[in-house]
Backbone as numpy.savetxt, mean C-alpha at the origin, in Angstrom:
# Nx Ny Nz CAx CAy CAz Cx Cy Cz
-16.66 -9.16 -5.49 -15.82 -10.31 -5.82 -15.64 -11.15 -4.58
-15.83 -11.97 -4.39 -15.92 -13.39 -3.36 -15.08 -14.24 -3.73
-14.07 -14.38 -2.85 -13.05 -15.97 -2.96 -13.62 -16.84 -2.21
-13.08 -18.09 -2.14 -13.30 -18.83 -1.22 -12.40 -18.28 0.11
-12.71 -19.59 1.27 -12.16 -19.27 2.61 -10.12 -19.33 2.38
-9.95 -20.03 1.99 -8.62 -19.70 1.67 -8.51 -19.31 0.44
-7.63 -17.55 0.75 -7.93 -17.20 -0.19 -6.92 -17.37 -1.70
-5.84 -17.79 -1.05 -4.35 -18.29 -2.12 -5.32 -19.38 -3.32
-6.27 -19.76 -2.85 -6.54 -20.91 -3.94 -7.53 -20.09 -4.74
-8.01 -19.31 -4.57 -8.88 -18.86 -5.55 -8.70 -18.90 -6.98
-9.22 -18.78 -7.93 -9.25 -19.70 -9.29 -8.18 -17.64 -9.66
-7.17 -18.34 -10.75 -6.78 -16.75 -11.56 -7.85 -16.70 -12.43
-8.36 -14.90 -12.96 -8.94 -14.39 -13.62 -8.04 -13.53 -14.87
-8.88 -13.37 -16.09 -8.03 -12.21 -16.71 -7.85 -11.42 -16.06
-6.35 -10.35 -16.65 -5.74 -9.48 -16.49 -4.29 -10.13 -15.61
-3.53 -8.65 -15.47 -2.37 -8.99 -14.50 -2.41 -8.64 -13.28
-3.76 -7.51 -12.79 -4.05 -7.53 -11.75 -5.39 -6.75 -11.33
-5.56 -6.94 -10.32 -6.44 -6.44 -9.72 -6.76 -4.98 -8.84
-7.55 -3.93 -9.13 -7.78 -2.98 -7.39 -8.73 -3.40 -6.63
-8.60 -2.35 -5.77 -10.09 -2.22 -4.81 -10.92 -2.36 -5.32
-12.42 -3.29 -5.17 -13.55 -2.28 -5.49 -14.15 -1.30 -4.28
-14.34 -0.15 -5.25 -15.15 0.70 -4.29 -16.21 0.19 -3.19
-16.47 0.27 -1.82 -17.34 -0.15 -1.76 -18.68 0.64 -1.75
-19.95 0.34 -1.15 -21.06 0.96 -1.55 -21.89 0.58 -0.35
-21.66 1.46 0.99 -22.06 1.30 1.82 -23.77 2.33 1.98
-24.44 1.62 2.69 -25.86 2.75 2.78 -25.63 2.86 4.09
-25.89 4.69 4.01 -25.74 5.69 4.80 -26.53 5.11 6.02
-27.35 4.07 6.20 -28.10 3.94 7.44 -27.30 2.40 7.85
-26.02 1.93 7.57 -25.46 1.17 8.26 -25.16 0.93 9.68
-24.94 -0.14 9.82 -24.46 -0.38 11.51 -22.96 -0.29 11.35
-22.37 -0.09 12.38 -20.26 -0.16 12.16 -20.36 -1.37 11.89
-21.01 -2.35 12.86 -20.80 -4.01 12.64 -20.82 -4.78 11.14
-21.56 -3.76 10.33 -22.11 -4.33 8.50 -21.32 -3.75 7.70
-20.67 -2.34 8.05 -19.83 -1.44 7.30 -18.32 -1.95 7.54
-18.14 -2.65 9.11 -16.50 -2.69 9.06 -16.61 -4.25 8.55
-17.26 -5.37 8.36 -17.14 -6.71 7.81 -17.28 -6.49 6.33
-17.78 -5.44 5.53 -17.76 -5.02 4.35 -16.48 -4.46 4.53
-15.74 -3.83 4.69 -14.15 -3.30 4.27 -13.33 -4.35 4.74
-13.60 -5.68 5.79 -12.57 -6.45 5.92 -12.45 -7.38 4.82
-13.50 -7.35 4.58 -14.11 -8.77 3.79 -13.53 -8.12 2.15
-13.61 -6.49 2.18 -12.95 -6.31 0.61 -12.01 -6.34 0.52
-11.01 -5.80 1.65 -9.64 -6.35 1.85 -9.48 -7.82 1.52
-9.59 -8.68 1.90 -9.76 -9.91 1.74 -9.63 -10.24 0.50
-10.82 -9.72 -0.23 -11.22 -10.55 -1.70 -10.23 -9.83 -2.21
-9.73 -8.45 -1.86 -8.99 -7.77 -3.41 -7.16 -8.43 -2.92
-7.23 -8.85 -1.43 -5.80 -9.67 -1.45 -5.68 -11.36 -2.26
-6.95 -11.61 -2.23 -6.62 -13.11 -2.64 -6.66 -13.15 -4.16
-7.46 -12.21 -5.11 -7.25 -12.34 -6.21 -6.35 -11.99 -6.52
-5.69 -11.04 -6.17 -3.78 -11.08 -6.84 -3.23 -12.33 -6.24
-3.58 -12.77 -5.41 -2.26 -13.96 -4.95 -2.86 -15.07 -6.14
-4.32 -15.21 -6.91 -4.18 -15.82 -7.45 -3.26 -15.60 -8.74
-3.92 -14.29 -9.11 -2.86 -14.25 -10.39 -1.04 -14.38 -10.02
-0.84 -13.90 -9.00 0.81 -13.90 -8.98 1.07 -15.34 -8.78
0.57 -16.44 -8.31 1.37 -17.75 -8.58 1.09 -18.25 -10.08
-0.01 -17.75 -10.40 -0.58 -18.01 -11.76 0.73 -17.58 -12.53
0.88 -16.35 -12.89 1.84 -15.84 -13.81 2.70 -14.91 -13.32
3.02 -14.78 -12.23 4.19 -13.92 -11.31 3.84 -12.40 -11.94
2.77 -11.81 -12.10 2.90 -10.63 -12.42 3.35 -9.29 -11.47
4.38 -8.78 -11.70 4.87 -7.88 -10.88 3.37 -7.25 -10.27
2.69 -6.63 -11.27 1.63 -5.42 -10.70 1.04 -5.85 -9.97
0.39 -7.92 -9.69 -0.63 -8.37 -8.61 0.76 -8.45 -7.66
1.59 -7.99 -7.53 2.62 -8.00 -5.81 2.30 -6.81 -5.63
2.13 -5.79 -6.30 1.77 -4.23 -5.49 0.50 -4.15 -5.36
-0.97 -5.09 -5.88 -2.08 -5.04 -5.51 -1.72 -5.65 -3.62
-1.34 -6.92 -3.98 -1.29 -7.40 -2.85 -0.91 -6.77 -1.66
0.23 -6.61 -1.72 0.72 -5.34 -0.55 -0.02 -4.02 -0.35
-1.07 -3.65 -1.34 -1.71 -2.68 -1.01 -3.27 -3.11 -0.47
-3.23 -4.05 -0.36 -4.56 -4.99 0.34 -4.36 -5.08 1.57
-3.15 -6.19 1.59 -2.81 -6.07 3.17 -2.50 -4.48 3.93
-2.09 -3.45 3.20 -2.46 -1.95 3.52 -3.29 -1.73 4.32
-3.97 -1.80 3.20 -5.61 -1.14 3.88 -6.17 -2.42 4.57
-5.75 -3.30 4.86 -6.69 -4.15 6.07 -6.29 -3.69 7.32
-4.51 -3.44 7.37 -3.99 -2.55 8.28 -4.50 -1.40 8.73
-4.75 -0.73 8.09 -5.37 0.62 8.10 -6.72 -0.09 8.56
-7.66 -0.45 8.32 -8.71 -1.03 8.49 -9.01 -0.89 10.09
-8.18 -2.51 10.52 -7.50 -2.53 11.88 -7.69 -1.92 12.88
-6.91 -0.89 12.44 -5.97 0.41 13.04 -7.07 1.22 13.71
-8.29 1.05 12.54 -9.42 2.13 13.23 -10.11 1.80 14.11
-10.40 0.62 14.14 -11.35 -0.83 15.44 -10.22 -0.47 16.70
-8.89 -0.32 16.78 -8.10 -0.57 18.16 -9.31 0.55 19.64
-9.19 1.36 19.08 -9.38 2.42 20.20 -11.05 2.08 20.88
-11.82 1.83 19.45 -13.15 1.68 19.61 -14.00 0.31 19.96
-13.57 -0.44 19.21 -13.72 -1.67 19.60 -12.51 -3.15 19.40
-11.89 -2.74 20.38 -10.48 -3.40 20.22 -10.68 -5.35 19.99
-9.99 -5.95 19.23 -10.12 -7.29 19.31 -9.29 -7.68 19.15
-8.31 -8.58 19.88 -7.10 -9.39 20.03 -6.98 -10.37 18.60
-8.30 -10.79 18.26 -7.91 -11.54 16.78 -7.76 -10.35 15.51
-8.22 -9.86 15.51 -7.77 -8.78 14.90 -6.13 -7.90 14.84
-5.88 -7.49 16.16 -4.83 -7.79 16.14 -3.65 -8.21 15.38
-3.92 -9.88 16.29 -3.09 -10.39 15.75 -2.99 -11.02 14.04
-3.75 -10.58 13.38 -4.15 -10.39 11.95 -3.63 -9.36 11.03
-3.52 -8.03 12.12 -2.55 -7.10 11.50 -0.92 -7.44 11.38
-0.70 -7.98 12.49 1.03 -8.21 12.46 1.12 -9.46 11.35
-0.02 -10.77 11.64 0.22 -11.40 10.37 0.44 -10.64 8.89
-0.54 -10.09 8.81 -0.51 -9.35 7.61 1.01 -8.22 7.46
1.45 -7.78 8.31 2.67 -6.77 8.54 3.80 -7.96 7.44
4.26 -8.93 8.37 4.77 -9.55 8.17 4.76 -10.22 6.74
3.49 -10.89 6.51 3.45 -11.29 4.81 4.01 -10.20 3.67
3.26 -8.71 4.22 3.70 -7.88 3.08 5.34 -7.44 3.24
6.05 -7.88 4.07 7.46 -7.64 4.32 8.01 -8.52 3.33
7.36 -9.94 3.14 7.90 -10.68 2.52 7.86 -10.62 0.80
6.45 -10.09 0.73 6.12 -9.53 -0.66 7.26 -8.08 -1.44
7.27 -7.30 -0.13 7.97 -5.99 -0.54 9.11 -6.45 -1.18
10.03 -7.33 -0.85 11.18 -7.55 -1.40 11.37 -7.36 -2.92
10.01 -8.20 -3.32 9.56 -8.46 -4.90 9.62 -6.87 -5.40
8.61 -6.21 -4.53 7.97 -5.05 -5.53 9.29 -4.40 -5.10
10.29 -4.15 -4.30 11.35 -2.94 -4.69 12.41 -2.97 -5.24
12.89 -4.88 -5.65 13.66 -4.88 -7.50 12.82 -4.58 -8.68
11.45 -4.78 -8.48 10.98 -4.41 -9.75 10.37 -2.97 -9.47
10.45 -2.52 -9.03 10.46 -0.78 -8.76 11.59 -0.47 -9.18
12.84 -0.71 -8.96 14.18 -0.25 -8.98 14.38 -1.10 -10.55
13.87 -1.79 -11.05 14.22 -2.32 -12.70 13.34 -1.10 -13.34
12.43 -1.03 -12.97 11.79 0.23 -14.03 12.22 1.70 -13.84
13.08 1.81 -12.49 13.89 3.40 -12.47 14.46 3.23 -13.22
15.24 2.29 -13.71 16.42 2.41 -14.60 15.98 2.88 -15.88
14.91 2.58 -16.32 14.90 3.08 -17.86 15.18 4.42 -17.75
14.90 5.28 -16.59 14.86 7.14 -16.79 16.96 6.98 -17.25
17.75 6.84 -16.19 19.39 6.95 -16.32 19.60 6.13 -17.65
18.94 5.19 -17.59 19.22 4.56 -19.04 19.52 5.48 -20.45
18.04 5.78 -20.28 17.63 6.54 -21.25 18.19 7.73 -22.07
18.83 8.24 -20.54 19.78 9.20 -20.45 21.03 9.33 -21.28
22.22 7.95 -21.02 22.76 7.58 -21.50 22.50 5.91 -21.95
22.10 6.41 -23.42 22.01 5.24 -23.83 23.23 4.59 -24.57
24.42 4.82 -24.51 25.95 4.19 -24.95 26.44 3.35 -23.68
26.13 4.07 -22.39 26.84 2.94 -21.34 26.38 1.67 -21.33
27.36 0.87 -21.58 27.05 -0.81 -21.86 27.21 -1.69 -20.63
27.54 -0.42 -19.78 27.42 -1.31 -17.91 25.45 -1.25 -17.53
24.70 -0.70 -18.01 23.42 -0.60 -18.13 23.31 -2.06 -18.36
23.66 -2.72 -19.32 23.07 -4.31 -19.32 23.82 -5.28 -18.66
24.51 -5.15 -17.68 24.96 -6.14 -17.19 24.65 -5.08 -15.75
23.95 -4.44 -15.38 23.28 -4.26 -14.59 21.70 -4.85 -14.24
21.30 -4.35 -15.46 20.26 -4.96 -15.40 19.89 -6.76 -15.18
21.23 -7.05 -16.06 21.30 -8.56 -15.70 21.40 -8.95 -14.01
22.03 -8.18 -13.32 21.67 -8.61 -12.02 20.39 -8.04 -11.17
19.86 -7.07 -11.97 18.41 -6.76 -11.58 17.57 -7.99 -11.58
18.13 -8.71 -12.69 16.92 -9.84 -12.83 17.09 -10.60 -12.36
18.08 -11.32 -12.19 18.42 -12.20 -11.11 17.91 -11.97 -9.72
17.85 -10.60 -9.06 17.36 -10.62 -7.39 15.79 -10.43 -7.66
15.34 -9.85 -9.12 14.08 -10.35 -9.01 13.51 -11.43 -8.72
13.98 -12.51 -9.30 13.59 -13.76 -9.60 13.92 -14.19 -8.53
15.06 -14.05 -7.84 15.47 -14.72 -6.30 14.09 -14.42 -5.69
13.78 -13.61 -5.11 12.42 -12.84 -4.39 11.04 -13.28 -5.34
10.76 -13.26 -6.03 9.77 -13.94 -6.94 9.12 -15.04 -5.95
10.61 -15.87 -6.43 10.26 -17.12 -5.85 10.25 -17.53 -3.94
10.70 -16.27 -3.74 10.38 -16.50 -1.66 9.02 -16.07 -1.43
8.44 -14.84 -2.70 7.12 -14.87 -2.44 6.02 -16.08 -2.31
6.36 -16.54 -3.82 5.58 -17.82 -3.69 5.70 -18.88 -2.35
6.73 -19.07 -2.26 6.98 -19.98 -0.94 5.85 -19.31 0.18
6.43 -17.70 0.77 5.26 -17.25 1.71 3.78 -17.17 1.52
3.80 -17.29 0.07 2.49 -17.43 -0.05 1.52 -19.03 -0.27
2.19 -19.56 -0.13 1.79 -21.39 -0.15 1.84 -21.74 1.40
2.50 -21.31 2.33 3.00 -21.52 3.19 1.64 -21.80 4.52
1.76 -22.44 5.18 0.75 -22.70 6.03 0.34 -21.82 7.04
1.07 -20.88 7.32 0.69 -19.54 7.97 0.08 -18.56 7.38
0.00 -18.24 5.77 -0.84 -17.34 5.16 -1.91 -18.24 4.62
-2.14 -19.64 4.50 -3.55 -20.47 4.73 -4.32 -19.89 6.11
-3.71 -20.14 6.77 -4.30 -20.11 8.20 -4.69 -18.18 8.63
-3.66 -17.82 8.16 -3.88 -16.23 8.29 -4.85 -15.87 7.43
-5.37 -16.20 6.36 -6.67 -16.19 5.39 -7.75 -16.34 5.98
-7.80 -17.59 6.27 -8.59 -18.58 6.86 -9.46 -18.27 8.28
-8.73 -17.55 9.29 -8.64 -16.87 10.09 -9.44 -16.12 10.23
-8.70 -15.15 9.32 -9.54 -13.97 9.13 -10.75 -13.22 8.97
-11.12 -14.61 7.86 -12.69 -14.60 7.23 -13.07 -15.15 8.29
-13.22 -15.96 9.27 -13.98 -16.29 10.30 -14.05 -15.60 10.69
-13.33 -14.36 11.40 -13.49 -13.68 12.18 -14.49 -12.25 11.45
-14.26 -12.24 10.11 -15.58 -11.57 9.71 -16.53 -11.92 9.78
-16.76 -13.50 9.61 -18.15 -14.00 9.52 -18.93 -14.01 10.92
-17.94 -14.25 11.90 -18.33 -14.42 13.30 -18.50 -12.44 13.88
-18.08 -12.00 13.15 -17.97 -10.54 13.59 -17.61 -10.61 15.18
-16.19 -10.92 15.37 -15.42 -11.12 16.60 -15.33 -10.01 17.32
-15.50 -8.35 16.28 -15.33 -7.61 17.17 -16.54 -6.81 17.69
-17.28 -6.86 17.72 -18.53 -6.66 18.17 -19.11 -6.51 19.00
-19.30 -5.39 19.60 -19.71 -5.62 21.02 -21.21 -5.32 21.42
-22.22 -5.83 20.51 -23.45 -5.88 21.19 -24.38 -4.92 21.08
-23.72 -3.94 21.21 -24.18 -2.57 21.30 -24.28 -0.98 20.48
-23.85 -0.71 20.97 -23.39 0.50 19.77 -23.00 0.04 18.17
-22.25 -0.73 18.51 -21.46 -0.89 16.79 -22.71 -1.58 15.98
-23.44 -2.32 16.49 -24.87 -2.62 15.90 -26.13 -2.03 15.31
-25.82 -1.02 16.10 -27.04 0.09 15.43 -27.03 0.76 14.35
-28.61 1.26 13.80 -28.46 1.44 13.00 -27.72 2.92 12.41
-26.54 3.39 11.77 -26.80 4.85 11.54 -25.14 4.61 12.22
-24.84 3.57 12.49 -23.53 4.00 13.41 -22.24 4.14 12.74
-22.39 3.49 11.62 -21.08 4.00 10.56 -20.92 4.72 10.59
-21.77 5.57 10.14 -21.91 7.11 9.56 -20.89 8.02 10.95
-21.72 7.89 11.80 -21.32 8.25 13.33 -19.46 8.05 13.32
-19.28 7.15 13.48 -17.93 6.35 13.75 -17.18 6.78 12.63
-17.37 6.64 11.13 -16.32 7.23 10.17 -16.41 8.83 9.82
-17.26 9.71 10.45 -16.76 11.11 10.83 -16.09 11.08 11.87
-15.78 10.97 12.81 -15.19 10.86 13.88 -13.58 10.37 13.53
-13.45 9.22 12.79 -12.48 8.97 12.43 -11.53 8.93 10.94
-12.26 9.80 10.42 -11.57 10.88 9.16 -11.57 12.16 10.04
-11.70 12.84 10.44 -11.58 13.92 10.99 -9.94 13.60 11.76
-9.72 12.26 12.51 -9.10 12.16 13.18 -7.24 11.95 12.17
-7.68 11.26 11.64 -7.03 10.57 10.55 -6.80 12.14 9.57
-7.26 12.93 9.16 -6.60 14.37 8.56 -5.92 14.98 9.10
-5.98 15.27 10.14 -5.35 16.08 11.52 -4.16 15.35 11.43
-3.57 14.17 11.73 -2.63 13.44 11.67 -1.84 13.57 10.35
-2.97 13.49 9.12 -1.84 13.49 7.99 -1.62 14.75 7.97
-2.35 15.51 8.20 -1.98 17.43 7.53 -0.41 18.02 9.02
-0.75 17.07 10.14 0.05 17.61 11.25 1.62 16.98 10.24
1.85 15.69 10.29 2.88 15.16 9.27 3.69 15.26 8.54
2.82 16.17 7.80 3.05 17.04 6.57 3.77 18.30 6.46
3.67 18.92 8.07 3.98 20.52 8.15 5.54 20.13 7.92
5.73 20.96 6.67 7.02 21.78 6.87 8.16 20.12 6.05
7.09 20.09 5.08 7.67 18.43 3.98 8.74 19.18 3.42
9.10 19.88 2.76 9.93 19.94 1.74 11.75 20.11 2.78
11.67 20.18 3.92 12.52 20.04 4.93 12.92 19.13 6.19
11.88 18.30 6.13 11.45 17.01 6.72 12.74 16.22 6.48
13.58 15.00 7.24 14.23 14.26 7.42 13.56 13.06 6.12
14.47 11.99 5.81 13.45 10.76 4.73 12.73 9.96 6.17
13.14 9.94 6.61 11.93 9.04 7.65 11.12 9.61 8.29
11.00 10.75 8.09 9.48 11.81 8.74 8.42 11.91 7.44
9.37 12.28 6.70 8.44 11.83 4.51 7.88 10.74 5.29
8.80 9.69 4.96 7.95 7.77 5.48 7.04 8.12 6.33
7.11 8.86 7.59 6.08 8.87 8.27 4.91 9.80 7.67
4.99 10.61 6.87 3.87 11.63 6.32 3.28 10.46 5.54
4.16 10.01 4.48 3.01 9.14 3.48 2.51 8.53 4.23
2.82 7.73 4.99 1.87 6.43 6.21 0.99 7.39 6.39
1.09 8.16 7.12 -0.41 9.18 7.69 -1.52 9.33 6.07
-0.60 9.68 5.55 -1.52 10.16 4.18 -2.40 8.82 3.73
-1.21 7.63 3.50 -2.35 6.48 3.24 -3.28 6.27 4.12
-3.49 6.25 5.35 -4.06 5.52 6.28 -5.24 6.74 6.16
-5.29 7.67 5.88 -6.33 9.33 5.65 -7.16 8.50 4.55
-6.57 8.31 3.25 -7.08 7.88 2.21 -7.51 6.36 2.26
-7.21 5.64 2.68 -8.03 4.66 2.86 -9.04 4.80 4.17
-9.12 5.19 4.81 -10.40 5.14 5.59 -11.67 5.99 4.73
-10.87 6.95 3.66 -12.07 7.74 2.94 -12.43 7.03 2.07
-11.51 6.61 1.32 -11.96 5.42 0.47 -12.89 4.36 0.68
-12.72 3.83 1.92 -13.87 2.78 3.21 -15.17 3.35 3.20
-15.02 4.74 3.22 -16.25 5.73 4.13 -16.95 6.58 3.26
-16.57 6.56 2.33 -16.84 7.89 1.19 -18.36 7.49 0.76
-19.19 6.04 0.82 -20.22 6.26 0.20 -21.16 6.49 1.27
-20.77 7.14 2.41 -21.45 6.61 3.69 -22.20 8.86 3.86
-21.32 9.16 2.37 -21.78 11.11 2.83 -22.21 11.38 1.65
-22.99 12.57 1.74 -23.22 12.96 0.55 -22.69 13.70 -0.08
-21.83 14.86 0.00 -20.59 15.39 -0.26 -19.76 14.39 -1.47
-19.61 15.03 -2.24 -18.36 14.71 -3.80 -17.34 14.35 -2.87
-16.77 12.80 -3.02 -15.53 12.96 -1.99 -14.35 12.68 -3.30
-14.56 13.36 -4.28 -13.39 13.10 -5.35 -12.37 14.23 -5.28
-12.65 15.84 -4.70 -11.56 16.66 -4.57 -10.56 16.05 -3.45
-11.49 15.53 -2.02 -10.02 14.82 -1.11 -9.31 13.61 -1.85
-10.02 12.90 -2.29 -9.29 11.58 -2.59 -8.18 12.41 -3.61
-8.63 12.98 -4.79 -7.88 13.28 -5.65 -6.53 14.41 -4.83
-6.54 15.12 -3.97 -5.50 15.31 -3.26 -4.61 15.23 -2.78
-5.49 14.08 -1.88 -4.55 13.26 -1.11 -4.08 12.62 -2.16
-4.03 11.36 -3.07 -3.83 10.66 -3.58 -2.29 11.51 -4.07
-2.77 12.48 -4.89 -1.34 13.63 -5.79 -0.19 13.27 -4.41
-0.85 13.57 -3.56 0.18 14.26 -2.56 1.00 12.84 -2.39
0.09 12.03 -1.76 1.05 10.48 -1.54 2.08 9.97 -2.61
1.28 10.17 -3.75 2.05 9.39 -4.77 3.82 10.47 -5.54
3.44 11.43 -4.79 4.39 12.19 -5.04 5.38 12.20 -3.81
5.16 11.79 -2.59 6.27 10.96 -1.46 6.24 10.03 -2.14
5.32 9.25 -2.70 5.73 7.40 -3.12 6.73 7.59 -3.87
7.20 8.75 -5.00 7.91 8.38 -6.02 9.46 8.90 -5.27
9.18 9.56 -4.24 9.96 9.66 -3.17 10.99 8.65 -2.79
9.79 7.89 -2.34 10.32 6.61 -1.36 10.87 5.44 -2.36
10.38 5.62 -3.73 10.90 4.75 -4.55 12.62 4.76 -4.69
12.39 6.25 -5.14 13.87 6.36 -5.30 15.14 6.87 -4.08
14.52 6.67 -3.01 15.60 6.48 -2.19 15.55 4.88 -1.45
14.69 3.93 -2.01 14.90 2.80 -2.02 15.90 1.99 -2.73
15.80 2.57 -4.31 17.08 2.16 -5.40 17.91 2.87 -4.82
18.52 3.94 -4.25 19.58 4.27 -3.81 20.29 3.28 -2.83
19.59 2.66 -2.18 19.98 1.76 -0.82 20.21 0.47 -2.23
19.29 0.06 -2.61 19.75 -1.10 -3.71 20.78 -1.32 -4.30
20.98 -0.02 -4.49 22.67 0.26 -5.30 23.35 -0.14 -4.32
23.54 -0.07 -3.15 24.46 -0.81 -2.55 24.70 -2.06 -2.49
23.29 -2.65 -2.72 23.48 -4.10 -2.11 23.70 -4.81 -3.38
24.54 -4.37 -4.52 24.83 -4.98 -5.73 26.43 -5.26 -6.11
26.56 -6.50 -5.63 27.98 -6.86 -6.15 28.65 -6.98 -7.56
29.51 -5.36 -7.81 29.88 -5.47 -9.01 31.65 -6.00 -9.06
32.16 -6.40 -8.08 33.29 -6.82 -7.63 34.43 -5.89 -8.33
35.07 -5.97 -9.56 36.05 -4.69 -10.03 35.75 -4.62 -11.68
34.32 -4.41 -12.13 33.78 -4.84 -13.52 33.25 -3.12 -13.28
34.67 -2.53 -14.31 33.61 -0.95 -14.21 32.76 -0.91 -15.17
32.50 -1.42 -16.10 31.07 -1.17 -16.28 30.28 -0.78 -15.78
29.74 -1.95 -14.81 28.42 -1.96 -13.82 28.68 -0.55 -12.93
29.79 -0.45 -12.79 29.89 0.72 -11.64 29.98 2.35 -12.20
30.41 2.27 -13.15 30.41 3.30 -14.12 28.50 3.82 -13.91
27.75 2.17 -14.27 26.47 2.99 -14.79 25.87 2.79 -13.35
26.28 2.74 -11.63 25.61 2.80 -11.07 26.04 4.04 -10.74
27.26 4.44 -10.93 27.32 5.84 -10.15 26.62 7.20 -10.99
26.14 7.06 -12.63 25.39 7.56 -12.79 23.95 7.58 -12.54
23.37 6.62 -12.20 22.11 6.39 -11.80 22.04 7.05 -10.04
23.11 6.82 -9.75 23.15 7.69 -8.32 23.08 8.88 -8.29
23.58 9.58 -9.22 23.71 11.04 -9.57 22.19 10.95 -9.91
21.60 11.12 -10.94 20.52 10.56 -11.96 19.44 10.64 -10.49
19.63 10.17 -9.38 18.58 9.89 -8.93 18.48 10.39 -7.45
19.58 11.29 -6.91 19.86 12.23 -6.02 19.22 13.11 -6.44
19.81 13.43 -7.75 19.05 14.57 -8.36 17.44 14.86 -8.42
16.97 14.39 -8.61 15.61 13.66 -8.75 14.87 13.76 -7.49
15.65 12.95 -6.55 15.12 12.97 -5.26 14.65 14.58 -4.39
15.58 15.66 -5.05 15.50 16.73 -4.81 13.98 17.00 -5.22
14.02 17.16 -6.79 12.97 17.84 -7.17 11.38 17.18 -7.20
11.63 15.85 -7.00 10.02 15.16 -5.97 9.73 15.56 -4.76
10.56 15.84 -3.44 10.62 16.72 -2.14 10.02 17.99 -2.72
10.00 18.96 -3.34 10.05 20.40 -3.75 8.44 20.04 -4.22
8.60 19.09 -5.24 6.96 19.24 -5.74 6.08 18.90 -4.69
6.32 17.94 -3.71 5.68 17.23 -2.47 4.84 18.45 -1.74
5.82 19.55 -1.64 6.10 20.11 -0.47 4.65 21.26 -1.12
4.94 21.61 -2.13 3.75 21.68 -2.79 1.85 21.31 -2.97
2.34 20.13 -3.12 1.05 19.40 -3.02 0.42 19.52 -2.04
1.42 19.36 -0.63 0.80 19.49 0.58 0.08 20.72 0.74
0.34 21.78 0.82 0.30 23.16 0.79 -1.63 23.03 0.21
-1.48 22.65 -1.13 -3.19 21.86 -1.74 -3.82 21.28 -0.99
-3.27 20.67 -0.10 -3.97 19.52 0.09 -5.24 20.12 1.33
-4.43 20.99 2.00 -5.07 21.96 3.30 -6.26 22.64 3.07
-6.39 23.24 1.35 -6.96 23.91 1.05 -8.36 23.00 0.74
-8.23 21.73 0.87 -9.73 21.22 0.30 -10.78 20.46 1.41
-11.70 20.87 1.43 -12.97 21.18 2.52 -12.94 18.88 2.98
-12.81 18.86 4.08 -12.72 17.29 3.78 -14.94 17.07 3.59
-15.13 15.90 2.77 -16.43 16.05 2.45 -17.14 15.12 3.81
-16.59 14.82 4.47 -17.78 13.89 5.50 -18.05 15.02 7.07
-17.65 16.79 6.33 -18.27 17.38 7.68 -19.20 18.48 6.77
């Protein structure tokens, strides 16, 4: 999939959103052809959600998006040590920054769809809809700051940017990263490196602090997207790691979800209307609770995750 150079204008397509595509690298690549292929998919799979989300504000193209700018991060992250480039760089913090502005979006509408579980629960409390009524409201507040950051002449230019700097292959140094066979070389080296980190992370999850979790999933994504990058580059089935890792992350994600609505609950002015407060302090209960037994399963997964052979050795 190919956008143009800026990528906000790209035409919307069906659906509400977009993933990755896989890519489909041959095993006799140069780093220089393999890493402008993962920037460049980053790229295309960020600009087609930004088309659909001004198109029709679909919640799901704000979590494509933020998971684009992800993995370009991650991307990044792997060039610093090896072949470092200042435009690059400064492409990651652009990108840091845009998805800060996006997150806002995706964690009222993360926190509108927890509610159906407490809802559900009790379905007589009638503070549930005049909760929700202010769910929608800070959606829509944030909705619309997305759009703004995303029209905005700094994520033109941060687009814009970018793709030059793939096309120009800025980081490049001549040598090594040119040859042939050197992917291959370079993304064992750095999945190997990148497991060690998530599995070190990981020790000892189900007792971990919430901001050491935050720090395990980061390790875990940044594991899984470089395999994801690298996976067509071995011959090895790389569907037992992905499928692992993946369990394991998404089971901190549902983590991090819900001690995000916990913090949300605060920032909701119900002034002296017990209703609303009635049904937040069950959803607090509702979701303490909860928070427990996602840690416990986590702690679990991890434990799996050790056990599976990574496929690029």
């Amino acid at each position: 999939m190919q956008s143009g150079i800026s990528g906000v204008e790209a035409p919307a397509l069906p659906g509400p959103s977009v993933k990755a595509t896989p890519l489909r690298l041959d095993p006799r690549a140069s780093l220089d052809d393999a890493f402008a292929a993962v920037i460049g998919g980053c790229l295309d799979h960020f600009c087609a959600n930004a088309a659909r989300f001004r198109r029709a504000g679909q919640p799901e193209s704000v979590h494509q998006m933020r998971v684009a700018l992800r993995r370009l991060r991650a991307a990044i992250g792997l060039s610093k040590k090896d072949f470092p480039c200042a435009e690059l760089i400064l492409a990651a913090a652009q990108a840091k920054l845009l998805a800060g502005k996006l997150g806002v979006v995706r964690d009222w509408d993360v926190f509108h769809d927890r509610l159906s579980e407490p809802r559900a629960a009790a379905p007589g409390e009638a503070g549930f809809y005049a909760l929700i009524d202010m769910v929608e409201l800070r959606r829509a507040e944030a909705a619309q700051e997305a759009r703004i950051a995303l029209d905005s002449p700094r994520t033109h230019e941060f687009l814009d940017g970018l793709r030059t700097v793939v096309e120009r292959r800025a980081w490049s140094n001549g040598g090594v990263s040119t040859q042939e066979g050197s992917a291959r070389v370079f993304a064992a080296r750095s999945l190997t490196r990148l497991r060690k980190r998530a599995l070190t992370r990981c020790d000892g999850l189900a007792d971990l602090p919430a901001h050491d979790r935050h720090q395990a999933r980061i390790a875990l994504k940044k594991a899984r997207y470089g395999a994801e990058f690298f996976e067509s580059l071995f011959d090895a089935p790389s569907r037992p790691w992905l499928h692992a890792i993946s369990h394991l992350q998404e089971s901190l994600g549902s983590g991090t979800d819900v001690e995000m609505a916990l913090r949300l609950l605060d920032r909701l002015d119900v002034d002296d209307n017990a209703a609303p407060r009635r049904a937040i302090g069950f959803c607090r209960g509702w979701w303490t609770h909860a928070l427990a037994e996602i840690t416990a399963a986590a702690h679990e997964s991890g434990k799996s995750l050790r056990k599976v052979r990574p496929f690029w050795t």
